[in-house]
C-alpha positions as CSV (number, residue, x, y, z in Angstrom):
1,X,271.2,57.3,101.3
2,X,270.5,54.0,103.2
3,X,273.7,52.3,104.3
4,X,273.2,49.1,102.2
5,X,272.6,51.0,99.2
6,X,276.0,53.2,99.6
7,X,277.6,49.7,100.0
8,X,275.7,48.5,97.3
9,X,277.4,51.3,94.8
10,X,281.0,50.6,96.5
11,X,280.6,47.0,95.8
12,X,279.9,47.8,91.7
13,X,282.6,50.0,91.5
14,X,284.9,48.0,92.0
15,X,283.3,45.1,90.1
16,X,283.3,47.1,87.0
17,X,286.8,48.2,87.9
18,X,288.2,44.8,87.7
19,X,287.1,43.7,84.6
20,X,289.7,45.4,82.4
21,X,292.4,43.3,84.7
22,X,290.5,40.0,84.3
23,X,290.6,40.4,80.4
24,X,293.8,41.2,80.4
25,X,294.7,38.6,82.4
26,X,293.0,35.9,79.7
27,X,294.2,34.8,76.6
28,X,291.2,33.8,75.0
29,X,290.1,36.1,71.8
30,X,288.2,39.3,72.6
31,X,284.8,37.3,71.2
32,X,284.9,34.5,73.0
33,X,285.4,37.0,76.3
34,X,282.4,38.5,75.1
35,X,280.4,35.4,74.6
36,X,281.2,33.9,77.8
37,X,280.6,37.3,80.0
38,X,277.2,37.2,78.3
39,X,276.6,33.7,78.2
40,X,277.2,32.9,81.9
41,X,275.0,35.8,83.4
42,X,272.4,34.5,81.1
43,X,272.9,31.3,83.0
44,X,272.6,33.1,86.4
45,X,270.0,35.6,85.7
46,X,267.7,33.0,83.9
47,X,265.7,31.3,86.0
48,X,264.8,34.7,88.3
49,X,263.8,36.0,85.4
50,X,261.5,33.6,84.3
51,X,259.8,32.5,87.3
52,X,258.7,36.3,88.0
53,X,258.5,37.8,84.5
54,X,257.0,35.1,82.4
55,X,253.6,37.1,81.7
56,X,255.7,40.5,81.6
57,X,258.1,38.7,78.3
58,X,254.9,37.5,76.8
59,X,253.4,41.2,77.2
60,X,256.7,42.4,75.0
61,X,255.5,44.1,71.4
62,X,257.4,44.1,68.6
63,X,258.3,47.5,69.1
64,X,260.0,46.1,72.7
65,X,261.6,43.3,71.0
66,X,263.4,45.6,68.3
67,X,264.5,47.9,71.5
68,X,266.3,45.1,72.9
69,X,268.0,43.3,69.6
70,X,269.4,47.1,69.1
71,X,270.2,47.5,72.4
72,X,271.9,43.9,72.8
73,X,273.6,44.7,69.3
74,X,275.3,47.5,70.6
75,X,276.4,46.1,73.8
76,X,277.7,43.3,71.6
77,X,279.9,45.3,69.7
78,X,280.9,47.5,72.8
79,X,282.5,44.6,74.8
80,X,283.9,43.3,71.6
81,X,286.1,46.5,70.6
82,X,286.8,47.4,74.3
83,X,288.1,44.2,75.1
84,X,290.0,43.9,71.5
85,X,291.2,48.1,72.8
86,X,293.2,45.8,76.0
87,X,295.6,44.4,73.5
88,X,296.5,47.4,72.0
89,X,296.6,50.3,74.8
90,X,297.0,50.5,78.3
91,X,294.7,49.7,81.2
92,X,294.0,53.2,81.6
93,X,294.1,55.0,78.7
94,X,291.1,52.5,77.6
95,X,288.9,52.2,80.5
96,X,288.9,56.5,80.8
97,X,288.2,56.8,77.3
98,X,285.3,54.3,77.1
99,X,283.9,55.9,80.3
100,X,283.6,59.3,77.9
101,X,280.4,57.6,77.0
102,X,278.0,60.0,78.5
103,X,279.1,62.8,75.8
104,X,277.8,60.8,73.1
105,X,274.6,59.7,74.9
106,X,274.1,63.9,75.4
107,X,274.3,64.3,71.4
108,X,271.7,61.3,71.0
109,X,269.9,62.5,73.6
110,X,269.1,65.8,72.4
111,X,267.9,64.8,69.1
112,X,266.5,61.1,69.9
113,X,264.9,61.9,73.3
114,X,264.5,65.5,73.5
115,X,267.0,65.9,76.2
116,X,268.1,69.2,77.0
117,X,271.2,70.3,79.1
118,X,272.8,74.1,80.3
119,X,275.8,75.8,79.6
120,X,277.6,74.2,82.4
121,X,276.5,70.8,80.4
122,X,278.4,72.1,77.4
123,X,281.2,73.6,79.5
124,X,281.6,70.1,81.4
125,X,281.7,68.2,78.0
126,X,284.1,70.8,76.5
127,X,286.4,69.7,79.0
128,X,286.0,66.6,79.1
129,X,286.6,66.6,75.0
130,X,289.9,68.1,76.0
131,X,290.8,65.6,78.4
132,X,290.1,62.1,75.9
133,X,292.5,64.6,73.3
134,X,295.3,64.5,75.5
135,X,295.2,60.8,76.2
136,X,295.4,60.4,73.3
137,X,298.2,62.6,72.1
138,X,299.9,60.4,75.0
139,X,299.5,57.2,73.8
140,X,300.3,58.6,70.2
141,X,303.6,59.6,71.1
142,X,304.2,56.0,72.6
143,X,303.4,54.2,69.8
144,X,300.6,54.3,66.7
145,X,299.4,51.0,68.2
146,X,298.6,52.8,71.4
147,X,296.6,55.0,69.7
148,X,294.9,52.3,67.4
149,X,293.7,50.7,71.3
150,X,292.4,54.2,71.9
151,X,290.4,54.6,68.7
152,X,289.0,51.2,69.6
153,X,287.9,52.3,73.4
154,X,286.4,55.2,71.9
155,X,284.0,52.9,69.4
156,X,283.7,51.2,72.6
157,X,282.2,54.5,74.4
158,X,280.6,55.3,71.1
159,X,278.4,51.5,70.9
160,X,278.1,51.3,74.9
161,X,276.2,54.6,74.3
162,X,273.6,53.4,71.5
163,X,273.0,50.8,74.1
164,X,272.3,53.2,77.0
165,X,269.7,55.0,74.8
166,X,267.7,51.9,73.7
167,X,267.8,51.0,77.0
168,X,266.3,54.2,78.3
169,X,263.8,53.2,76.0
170,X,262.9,49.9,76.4
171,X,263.2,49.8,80.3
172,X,260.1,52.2,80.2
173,X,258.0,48.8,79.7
174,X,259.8,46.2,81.5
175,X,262.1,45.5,85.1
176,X,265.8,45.5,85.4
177,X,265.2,41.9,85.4
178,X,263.6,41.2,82.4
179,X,265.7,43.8,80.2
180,X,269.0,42.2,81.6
181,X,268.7,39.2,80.9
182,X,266.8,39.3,77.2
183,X,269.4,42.1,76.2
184,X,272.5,39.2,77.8
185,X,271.2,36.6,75.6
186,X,270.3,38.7,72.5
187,X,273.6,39.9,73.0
188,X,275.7,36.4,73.3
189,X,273.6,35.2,70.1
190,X,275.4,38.0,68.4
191,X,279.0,37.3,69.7
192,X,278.6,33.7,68.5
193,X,276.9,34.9,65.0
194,X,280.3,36.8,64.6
195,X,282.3,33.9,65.7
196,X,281.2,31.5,63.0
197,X,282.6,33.2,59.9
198,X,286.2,33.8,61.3
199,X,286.2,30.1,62.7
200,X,286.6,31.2,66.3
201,X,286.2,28.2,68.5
202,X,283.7,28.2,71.7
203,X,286.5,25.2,73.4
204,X,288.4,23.9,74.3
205,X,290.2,26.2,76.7
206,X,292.5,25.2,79.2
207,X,290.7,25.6,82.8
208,X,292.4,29.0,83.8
209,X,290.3,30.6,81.2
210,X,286.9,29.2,82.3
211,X,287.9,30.4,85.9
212,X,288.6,33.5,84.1
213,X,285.0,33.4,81.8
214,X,283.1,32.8,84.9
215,X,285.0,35.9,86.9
216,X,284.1,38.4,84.2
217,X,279.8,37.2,84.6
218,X,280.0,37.2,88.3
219,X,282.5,40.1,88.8
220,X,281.8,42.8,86.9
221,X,278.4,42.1,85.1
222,X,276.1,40.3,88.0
223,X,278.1,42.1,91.1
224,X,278.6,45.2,88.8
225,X,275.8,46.1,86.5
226,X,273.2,44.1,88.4
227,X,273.9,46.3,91.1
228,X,274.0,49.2,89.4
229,X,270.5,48.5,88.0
230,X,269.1,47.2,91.5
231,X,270.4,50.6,93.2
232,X,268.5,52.8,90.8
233,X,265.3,51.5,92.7
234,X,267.1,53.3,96.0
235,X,268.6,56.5,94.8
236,X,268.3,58.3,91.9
237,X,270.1,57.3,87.9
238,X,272.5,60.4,88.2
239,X,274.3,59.3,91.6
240,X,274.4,55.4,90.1
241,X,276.0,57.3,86.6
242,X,278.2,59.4,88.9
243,X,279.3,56.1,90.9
244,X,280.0,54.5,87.1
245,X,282.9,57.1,87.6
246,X,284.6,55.3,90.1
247,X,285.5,52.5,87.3
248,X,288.8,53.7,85.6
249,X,289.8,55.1,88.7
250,X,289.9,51.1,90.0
251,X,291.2,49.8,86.5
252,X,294.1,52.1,87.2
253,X,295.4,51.6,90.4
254,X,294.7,47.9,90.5
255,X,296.8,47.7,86.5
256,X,299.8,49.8,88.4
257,X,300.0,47.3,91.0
258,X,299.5,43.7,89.0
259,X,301.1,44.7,86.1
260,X,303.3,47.9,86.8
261,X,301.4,50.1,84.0
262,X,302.1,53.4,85.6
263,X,300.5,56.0,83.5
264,X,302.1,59.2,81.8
265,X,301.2,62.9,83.3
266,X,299.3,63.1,79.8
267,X,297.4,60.4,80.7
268,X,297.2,61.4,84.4
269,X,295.9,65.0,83.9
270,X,293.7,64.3,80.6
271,X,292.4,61.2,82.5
272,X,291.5,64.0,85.3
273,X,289.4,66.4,82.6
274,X,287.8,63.8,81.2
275,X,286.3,62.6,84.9
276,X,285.7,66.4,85.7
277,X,284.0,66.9,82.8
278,X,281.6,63.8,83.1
279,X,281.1,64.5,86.7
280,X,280.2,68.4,86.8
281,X,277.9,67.2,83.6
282,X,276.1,65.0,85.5
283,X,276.1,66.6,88.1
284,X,274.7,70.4,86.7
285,X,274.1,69.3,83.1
286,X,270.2,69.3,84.3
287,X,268.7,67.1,81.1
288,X,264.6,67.0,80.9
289,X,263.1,65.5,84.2
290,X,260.6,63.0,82.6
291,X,263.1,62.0,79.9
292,X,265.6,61.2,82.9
293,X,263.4,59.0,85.0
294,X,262.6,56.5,82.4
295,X,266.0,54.9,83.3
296,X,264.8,54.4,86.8
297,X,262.0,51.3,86.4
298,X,263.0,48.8,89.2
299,X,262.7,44.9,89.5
């Protein structure tokens, strides 16, 4: 692996690490986190995007456009739940069980894309099954609000998924690039669509939470999963998924230090199963070749 590509994957990890501590460190409402996040990569990714994929957009089908209003529907209600999950449960317990994702994306998978995996594939996500139980069973014996957070990180995994699989999809026809920033926007539309009816208010907000708005775009969605999606040009979509691992790991040790959330040996050792599981899956679950690559189109 070239040097600046292994940097490359260091560098997203812990972007995506630090954006359960940024949310936790706003008080805005779990939308209007969304919203922004969305809204202000728009803003960055934008012009790129246009200036070198202006015929590519107009090429889009309908077919490609209902790909990406799924897809930006689901990563809509993904950051909305997870970052709602913060209020409720602890750093970790919620960024291990959102990162159980590639389970679900294995069941829809096999019966949406025909992807197929071994017995070490079901052995990995048997484990891993067994690891999101027992945080659970630790949060639930700390409080039914806990718990409530986890159910919420789990919809999380479960909508984070449906947004992986439209993307596998869709990306089969268009760059990182174009997808990104169409699925941001798509995405932010939505957020602001659910706003309206609860009254939720785009501003004011005081300044720290714009600083705050503008860290979650820059940290971990353009330094994060821009990265990620630039890297898959350099190596291949199972070592960028198995980097993806890194992320609770991060969210952990940085909630420990900045806000003394030191986790429970339920949560410790389930956390531990859950990461096993995802990584010996990816690593051995061995899913159809040409089903695989169509995550791997490049700007």
């Amino acid at each position: 692996m070239p040097l600046i590509t292994l940097l490359g994957l260091f560098v997203a990890v812990l972007a995506v690490g630090c954006s359960a501590i940024i949310i936790r460190l706003s008080e805005a409402p779990a939308l209007v986190l969304s919203f922004y996040r969305l809204a202000l990569s728009v803003a960055l990714l934008a012009i790129p995007a246009l200036l070198r994929e202006c015929e590519a957009l107009r090429r889009l089908t309908r077919w490609d456009w209902l790909l990406l209003a799924g897809s930006a529907l689901s990563l809509a209600l993904h950051f909305y739940v997870w970052i709602e999950s913060l209020n409720y449960t602890t750093v970790a317990s919620s960024t291990v069980l959102v990162t159980s994702s590639p389970f679900i994306v294995l069941a829809l998978g096999y019966w949406l894309l025909g992807e197929r995996t071994n017995r070490i594939g079901l052995f990995a996500m048997v484990i891993g099954v067994a690891g999101a139980v027992m945080v659970g069973w630790g949060d639930f014996r700390v409080s039914g609000t806990a718990l409530f957070g986890d159910l919420l990180a789990f919809l999380g995994a479960v909508t984070v998924s449906g947004y992986t699989i439209a993307g596998r999809l869709a990306r089969r026809n268009m760059s990182a690039t174009l997808y990104s920033t169409v699925v941001y926007a798509l995405a932010a539309a939505f957020l602001w669509l659910m706003m309206l009816p609860q009254g939720i208010p785009l501003a004011p907000y005081p300044a720290r939470e714009w600083v705050l708005f503008a860290a979650l775009a820059v940290i971990p969605t353009i330094l994060g999963h821009t990265i990620f999606n630039w890297a898959l040009r350099w190596v291949s979509a199972t070592t960028v998924s198995m980097s993806t691992l890194g992320e609770p790991v991060v969210a952990t040790v940085l909630a420990w230090l900045l806000f003394r959330e030191e986790p429970g040996w339920t949560t410790i050792i389930g956390g531990i199963l859950l990461l096993a599981g995802i990584g010996l899956y990816v690593r051995y679950g061995s899913v159809q070749e040409g089903q695989a690559q169509s995550t791997s189109v490049a700007d």
